[in-house]
C-alpha positions in Angstrom: 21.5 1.2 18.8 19.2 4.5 19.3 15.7 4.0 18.1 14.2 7.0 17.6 10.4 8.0 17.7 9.3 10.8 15.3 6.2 12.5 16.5 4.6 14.6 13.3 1.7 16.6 12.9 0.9 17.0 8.9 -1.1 20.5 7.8 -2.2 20.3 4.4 -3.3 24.3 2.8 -3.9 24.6 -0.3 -1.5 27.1 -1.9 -2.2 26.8 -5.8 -4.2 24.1 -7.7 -1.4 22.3 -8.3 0.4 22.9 -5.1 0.0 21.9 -1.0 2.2 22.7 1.8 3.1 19.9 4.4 4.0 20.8 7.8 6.2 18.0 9.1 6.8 17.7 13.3 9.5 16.1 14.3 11.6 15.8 18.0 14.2 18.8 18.6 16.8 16.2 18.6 16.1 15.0 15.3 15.7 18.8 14.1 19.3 19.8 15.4 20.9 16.6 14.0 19.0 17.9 10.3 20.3 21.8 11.1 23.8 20.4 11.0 23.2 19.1 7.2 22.2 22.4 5.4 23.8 20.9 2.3 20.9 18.4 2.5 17.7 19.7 0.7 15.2 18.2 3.3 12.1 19.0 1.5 13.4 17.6 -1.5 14.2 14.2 0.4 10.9 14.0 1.6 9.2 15.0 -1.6 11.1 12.1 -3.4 10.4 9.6 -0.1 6.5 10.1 -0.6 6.3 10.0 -4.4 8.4 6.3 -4.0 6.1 5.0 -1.3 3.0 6.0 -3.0 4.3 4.3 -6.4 5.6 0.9 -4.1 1.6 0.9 -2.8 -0.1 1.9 -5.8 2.3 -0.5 -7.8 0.6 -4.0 -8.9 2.7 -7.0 -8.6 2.3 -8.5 -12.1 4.4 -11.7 -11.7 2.4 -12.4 -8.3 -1.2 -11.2 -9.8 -0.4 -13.9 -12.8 0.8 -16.3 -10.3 -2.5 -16.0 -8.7 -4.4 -15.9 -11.8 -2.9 -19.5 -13.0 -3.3 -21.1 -9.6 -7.1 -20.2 -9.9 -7.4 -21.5 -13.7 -5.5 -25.3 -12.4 -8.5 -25.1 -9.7 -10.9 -24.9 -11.9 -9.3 -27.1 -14.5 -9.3 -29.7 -12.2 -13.0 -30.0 -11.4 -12.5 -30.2 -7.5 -15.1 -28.1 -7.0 -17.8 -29.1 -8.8 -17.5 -32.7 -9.6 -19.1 -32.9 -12.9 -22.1 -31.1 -11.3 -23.3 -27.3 -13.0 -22.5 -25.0 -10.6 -26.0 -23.8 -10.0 -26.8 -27.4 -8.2 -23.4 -26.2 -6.1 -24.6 -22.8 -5.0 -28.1 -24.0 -4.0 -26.7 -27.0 -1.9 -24.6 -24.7 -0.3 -27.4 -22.3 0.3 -29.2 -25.3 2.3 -26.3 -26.1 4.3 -26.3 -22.8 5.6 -30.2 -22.7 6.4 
């Protein structure tokens, strides 16, 4: 199995206002291996690749965000923390500690 490096060098001008052109470097190799599939529309492929990433990072994990939101209410719930003690007592002891 190959493994391939990709060296790329992105230029971002600003053609329109809605608009950019991205220059996109990659090894001749790779370059004649894409010349030999003119049928494939390689800007579009990229296009299409960036927009997906970008939503998969932008994206918020609801189920895990809710997971994490009722884990935090059961420690709170359960008083492990502050022991039947306000939670100002809590800060300032720790405060102390740290002094």
């Amino acid at each position: 199995m190959k493994i391939e490096r990709f060296k790329y060098n992105i230029n971002i001008t600003n053609i329109t206002m809605t608009d950019v052109t991205v220059s996109l470097r990659v090894d001749r190799d790779v370059h004649e291996r894409m010349r030999q599939h003119e049928e494939i529309n390689w800007s579009g492929v990229l296009r299409k690749t960036i927009a997906e990433r970008l939503e998969q990072a932008e994206a918020i994990d609801y189920a895990r965000a809710k997971s994490a939101a009722d884990q935090m209410d059961r420690i709170r719930k359960s008083g492990i923390f502050n022991r039947g003690r306000p939670s100002v007592e809590i800060i300032r002891e720790w405060r102390q500690k740290r002094k």
